[in-house]
NULOGU-113051 format. One record per atom (N, C-alpha, C, O): x, y, z; residue in one letter. Coordinates in steps of 0.001 Angstrom, whole numbers, plus 500000, padded with zeros to 6 digits. Example, Ala and Ser with C-alpha at 12.3 -4.5 7.8 and 13.67 -1.06 7.14 Angstrom:
BEGIN
513190494310507800a512300495500507800a513200496700507800a514236496681508465a512850497750507080s513670498940507140s512900500030507870s513409501138508039s
END
This chain:
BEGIN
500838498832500000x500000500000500000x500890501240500000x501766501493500827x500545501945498987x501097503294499160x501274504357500677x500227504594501279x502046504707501003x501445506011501645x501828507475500907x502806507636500177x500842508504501260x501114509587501166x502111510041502021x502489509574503095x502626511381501166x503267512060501913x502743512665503132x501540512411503067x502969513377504301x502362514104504551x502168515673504075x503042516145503348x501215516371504406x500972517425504001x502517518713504074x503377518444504913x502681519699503394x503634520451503859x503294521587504736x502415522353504343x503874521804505880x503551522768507159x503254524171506434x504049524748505693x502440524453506652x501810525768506374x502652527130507117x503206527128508217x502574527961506399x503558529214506936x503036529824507907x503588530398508847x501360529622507540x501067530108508879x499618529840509596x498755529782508720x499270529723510434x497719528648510758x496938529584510213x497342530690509854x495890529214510137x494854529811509805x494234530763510660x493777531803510186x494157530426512262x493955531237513292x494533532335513098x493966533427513133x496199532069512783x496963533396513294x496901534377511941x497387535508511924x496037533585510508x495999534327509548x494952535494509619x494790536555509017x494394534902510502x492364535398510994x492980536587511659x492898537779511362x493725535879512796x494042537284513867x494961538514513113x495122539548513762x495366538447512198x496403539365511729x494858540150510736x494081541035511096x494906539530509722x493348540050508772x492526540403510285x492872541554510548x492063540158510829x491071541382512292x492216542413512354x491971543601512143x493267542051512595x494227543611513565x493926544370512544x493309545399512819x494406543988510443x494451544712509945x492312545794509366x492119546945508973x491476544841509586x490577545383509590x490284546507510435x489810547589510089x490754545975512042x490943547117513044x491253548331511855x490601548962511024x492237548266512180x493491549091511413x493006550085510525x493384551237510309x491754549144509883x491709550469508501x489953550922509058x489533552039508754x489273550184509670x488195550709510557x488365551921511331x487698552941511154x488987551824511918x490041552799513220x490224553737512536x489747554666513188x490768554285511256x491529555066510669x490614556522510180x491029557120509188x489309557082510945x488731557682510302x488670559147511060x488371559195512253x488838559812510639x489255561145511121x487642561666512168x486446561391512066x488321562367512951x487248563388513884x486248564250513235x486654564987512337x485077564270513533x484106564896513076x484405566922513406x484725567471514460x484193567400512345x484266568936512302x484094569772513560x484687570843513683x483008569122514808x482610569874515605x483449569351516677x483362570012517712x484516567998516737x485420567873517628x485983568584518478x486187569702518006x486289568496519367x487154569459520899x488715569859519979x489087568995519184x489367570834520080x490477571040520030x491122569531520383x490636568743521195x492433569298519513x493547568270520163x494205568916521520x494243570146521544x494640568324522466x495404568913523591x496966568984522924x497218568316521921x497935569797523523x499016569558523506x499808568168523978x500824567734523436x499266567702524860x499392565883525346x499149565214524564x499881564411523986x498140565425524426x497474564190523022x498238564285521864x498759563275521391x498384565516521286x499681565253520088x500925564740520425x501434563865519726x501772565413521942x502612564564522028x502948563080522009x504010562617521594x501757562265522587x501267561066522976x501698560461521673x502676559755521429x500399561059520612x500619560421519465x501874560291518682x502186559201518203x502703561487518509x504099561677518313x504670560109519015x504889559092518358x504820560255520435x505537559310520787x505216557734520138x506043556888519798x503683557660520095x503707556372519457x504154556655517700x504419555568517186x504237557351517106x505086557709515749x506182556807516032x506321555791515352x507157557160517201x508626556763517552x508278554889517993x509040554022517564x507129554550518815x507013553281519022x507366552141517504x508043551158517203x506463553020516962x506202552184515722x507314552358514489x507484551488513635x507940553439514524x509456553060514035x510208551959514355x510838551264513558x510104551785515840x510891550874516409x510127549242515733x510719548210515416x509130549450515706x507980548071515110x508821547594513492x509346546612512966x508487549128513185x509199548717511325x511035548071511399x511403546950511047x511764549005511870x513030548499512600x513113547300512959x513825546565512276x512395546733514167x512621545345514473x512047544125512994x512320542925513008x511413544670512095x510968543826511312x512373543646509995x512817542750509277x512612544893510230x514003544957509387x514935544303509894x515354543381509194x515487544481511029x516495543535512050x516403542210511778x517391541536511486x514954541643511871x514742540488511942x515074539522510554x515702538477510386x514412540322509778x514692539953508047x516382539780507737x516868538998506920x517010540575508477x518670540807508368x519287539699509172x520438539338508926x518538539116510170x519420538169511491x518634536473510425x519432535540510334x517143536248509724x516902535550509594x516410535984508097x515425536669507822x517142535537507411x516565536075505765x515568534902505395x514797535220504490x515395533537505918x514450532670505521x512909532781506185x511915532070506033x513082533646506759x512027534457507585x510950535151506409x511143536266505926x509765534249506048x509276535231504962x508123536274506201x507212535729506825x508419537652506309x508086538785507512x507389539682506229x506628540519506714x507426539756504663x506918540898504275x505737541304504300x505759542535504283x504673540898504333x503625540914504332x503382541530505896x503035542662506232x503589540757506427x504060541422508155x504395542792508193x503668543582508795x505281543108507690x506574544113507153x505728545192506969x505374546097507723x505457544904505755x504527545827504719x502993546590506095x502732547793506105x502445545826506804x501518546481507193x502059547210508694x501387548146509128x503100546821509347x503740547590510406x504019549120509580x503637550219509980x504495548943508809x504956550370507881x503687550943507562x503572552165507657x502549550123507133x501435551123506959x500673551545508029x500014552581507943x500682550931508933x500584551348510185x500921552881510926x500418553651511745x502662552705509659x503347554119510697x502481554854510135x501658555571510704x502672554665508679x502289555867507882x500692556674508409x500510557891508423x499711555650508796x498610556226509111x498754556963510843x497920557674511403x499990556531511334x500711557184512951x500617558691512112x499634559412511942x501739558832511754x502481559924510763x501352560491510052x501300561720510093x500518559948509468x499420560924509034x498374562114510454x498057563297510578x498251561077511061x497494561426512100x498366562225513697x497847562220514813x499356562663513457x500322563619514315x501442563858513235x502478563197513152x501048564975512367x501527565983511873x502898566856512462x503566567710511879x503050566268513918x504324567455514740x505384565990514606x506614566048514597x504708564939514526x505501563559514397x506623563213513955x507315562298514402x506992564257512622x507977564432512106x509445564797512350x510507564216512124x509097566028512920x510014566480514123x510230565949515433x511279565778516054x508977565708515751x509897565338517426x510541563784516991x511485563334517640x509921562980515789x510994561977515816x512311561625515407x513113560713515603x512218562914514628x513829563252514095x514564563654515369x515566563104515827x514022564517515780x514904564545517264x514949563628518545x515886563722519338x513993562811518714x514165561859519447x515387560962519558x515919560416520525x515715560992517993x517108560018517694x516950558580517687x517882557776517668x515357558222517707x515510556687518096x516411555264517391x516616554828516259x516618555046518190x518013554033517834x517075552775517529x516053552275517999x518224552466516204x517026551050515651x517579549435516807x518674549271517344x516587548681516843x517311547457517488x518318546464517384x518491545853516329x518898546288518259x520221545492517952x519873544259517170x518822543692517470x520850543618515905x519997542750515172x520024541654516256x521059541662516922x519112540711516580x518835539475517536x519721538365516969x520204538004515895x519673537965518447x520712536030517532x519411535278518635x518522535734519354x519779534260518367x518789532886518664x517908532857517697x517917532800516467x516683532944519059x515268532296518606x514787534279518243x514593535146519094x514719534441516521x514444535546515952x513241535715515868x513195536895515523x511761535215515971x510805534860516039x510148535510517144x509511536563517138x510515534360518531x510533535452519753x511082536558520167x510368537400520711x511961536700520057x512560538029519394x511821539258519484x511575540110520337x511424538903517634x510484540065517346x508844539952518016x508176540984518093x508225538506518523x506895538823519428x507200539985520276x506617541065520360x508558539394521076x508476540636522066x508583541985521354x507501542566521277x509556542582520851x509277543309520244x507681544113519759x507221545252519850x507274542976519295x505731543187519058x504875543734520154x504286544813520081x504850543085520970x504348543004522212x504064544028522779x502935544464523006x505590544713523182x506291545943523634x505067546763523227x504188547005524054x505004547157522076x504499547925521464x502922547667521589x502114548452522086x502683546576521110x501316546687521683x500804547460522547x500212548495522242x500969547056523709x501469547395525064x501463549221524957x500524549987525178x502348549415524693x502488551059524335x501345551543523288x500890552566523799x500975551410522624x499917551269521812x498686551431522668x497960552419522560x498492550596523395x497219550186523727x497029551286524830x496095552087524763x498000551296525901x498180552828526537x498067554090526601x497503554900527336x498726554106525672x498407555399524544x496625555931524316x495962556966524391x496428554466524001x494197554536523024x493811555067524337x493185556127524369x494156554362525588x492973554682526427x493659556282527458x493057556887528344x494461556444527141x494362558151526997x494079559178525870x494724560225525803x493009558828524900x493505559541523864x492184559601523825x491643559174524845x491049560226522474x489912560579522170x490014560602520872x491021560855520210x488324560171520287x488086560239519427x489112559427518475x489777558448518811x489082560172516984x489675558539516117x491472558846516398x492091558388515437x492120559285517114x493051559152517461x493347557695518246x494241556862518103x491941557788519325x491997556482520208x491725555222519406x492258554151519696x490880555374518386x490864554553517268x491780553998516567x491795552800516285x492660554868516212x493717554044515842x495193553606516361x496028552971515718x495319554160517833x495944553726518387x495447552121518953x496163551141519161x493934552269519111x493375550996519493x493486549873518130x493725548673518262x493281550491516979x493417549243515962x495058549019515508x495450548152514727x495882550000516185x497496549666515733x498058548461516712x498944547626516528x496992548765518064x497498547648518826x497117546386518167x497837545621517526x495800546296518448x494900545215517420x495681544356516664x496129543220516823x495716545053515950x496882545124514408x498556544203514861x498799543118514333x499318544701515641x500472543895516126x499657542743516851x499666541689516214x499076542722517840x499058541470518586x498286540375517469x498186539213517864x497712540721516025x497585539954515326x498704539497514342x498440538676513463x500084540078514501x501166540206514160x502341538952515065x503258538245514648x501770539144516354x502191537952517214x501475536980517044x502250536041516863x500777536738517007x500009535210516489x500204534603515441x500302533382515317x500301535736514285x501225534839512924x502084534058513017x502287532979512461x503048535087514349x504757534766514325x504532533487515287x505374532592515350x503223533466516101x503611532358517043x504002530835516544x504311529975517369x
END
């Protein structure tokens, strides 16, 4: 009797394909600007957002690191939506520009071992900061700090 082969391991479960497609739905749900009659932004709240600008550099960075320590690592797709991520950061704190040029943030040291866990934590981190951020913030600012978190911790489940 013959046997089959077995099947070849999938890149990535289906769960963690689900959870990444939700973060990124978050993501572009989240993304919708404040209605005309909105409160002034505070000076906090832009900073806030600024700072997560700088979080999420560090997000795109570690995805770069990681690609550099493990090139069989297929991360682009991953890659690709951390970066769109910033970009909608960067759209949405306009002073972002500047204070992250001056911040200086230093990209991450490239990882050795287990590159994978690695970058969860990495991920994580940020979440984490992310998610902090939403529940001081208002309106679709908190929105998309809430779907950027979203968005990574469906980023860790891929990688898990």
């Amino acid at each position: 009797m013959r046997s089959t082969p077995p099947p070849a391991p999938a890149a990535f479960s289906r769960r963690a394909l689900l959870a990444a497609s939700a973060g990124l739905a978050l993501l572009t749900a989240g993304c919708t600007g404040d209605a005309p009659d909105a409160p002034a932004v505070s000076t906090e709240e832009t900073d806030r957002l600024a700072e997560q600008v700088a979080v999420q550099e560090s997000v795109v960075a570690a995805y770069a690191a990681a690609t550099t320590a493990d090139p069989a690592l297929t991360l682009s797709d991953l890659s690709a939506q951390a970066a769109e991520q910033l970009d909608r950061l960067r759209a949405a704190a306009p002073s972002a520009a500047s204070s992250a040029a001056a911040s200086g943030s230093t990209a991450p040291a490239v990882p050795t071992g287990d590159v994978r866990a690695w970058l969860r934590g990495q991920l994580s981190t940020a979440a984490a900061a992310h998610a902090r951020a939403c529940t001081a913030s208002t309106g679709g600012r908190a929105a998309l700090l809430g779907s950027v978190a979203a968005g990574l911790r469906g980023h860790e489940a891929a990688l898990a």
